[in-house]
N, C-alpha and C positions, 0 to 999 in steps of 0.2 A: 638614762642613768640607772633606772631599777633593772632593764635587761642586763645594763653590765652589770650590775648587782649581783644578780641571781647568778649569775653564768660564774663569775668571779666565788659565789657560793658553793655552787657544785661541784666548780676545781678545786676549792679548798676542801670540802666533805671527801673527796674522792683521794686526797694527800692525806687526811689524816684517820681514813678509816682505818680500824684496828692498830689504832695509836694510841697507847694507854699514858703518854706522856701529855696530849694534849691538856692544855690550862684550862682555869675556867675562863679566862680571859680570851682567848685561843678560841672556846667555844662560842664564848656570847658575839663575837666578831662574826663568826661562822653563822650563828643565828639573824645579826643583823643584817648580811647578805643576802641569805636564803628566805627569809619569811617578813620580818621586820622591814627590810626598805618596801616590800609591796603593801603592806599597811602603810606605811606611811604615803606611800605615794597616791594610795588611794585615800587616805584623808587629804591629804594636799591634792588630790582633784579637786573634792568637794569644797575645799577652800576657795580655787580658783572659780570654779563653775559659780559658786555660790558670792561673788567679788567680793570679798572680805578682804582688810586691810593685807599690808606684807605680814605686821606685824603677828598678825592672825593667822595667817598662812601659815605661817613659821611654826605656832602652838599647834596649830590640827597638825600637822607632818612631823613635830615632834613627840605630840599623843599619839597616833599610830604608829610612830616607831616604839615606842615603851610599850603598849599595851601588844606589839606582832612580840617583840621580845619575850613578854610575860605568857601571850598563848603558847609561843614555842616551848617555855620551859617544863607549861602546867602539860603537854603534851609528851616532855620526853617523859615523866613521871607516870602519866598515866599507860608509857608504852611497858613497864612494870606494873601497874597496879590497877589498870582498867577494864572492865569485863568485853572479854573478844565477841562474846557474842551481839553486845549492844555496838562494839566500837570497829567490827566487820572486819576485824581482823587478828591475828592471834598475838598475846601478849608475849610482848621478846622480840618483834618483827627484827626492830631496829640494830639490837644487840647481837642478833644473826646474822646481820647485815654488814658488823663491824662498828658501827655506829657507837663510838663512845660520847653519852649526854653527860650533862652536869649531872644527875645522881651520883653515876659509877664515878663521874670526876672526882666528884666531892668523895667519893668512898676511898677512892686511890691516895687521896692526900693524905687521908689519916688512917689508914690500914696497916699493917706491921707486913713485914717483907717478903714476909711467906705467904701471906695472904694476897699480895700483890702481886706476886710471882704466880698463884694457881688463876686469876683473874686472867693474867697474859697468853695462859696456857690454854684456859677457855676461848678466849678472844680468838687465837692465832690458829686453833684446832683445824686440820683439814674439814674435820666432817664436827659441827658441833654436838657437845658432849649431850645424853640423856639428860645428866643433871647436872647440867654448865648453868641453865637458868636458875634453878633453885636454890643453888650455893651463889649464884652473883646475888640474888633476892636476900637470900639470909645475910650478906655482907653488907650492901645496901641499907636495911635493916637495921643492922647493928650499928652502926655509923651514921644514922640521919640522915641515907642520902637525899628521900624523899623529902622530906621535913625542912631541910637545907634549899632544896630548892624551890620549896612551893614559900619558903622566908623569901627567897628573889623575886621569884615571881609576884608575888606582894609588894613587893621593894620598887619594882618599874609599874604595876599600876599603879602603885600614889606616884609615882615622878609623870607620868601621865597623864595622870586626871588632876596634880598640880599644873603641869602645863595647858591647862584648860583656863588659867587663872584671866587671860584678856577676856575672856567671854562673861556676859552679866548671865544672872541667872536666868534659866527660860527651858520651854521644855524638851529643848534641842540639847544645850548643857548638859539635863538631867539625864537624860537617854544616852548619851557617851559616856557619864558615870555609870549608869548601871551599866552599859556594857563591860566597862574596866572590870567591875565588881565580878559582871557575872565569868570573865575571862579564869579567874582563878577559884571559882566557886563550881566550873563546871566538871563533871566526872563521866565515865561511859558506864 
């Protein structure tokens, strides 16, 4: 199931690259294809390996899928605001790429038509622009995009480390918390 997943992920990235219409809806689907089902499937090993109830089962495979969600988000943010040289690679990869994340999603909703329009013009550019990224940053920017979604990404680690709730306390629990925590605390 996470092979078709993933594979199912890729044809979708690859339909809506340089798609300035994609949702944020649209996108968090796309996230949970691509990154999110192999968290969880890999907490839902550990569940299995480890014989815990179904019930139990269920919570670890649904915490790794909220928290592969929230790294995926805290990642497209940082593909705008992360330092290339600690994160080994250059900021904008993605947007080069076509790659519309929830930032620029989030920026598109609320942006006025003209601004949305030179966005397109960046996006769709044969050869990307000198200053396509600076002006995508500075709309960004003005808009919340960043800030909008490191709010989500906070939003699916408490729905994950809520679904921790069948587990008594112990310091197996505590250590899946702090990872939740450190998911959206990390920077490059």
């Amino acid at each position: 199931m996470c092979i078709r997943d993933s594979a199912e992920g890729e044809t979708m990235e690859l339909v809506k690259t340089a798609d300035i219409s994609i949702t944020e809806e649209e996108n968090i689907d796309l996230i949970i294809h691509k990154t999110a089902s192999l968290m969880s499937a890999a907490t839902r090993i550990g569940a299995i390996l480890g014989g815990v109830s179904p019930e139990r089962e269920e919570a670890l495979a649904e915490y790794g899928l909220q928290i592969g969600i929230a790294f995926q988000l805290v990642d497209d943010c940082l593909d705008y605001t992360g330092d290339a040289q600690n994160m080994g690679k250059e900021i904008g990869v993605d947007l080069r790429e076509g790659k519309i994340t929830l930032p620029l999603i989030h920026t598109l909703k609320n942006c006025s038509p003209s601004e949305r329009k030179r966005v397109q013009e960046i996006v769709l550019a044969e050869v990307f622009p000198a200053d396509g990224l600076k002006e995508i940053l500075f709309l960004i920017d003005k808009y919340d995009g960043i800030q909008y979604t490191l709010r989500r990404a906070r939003e699916r680690v408490e729905e994950g480390k809520r679904a921790l709730h069948p587990f008594p306390p112990s310091p197996e629990r505590e250590a899946l918390l702090e990872l939740a925590d450190y998911i959206v605390e990390r920077s490059y």
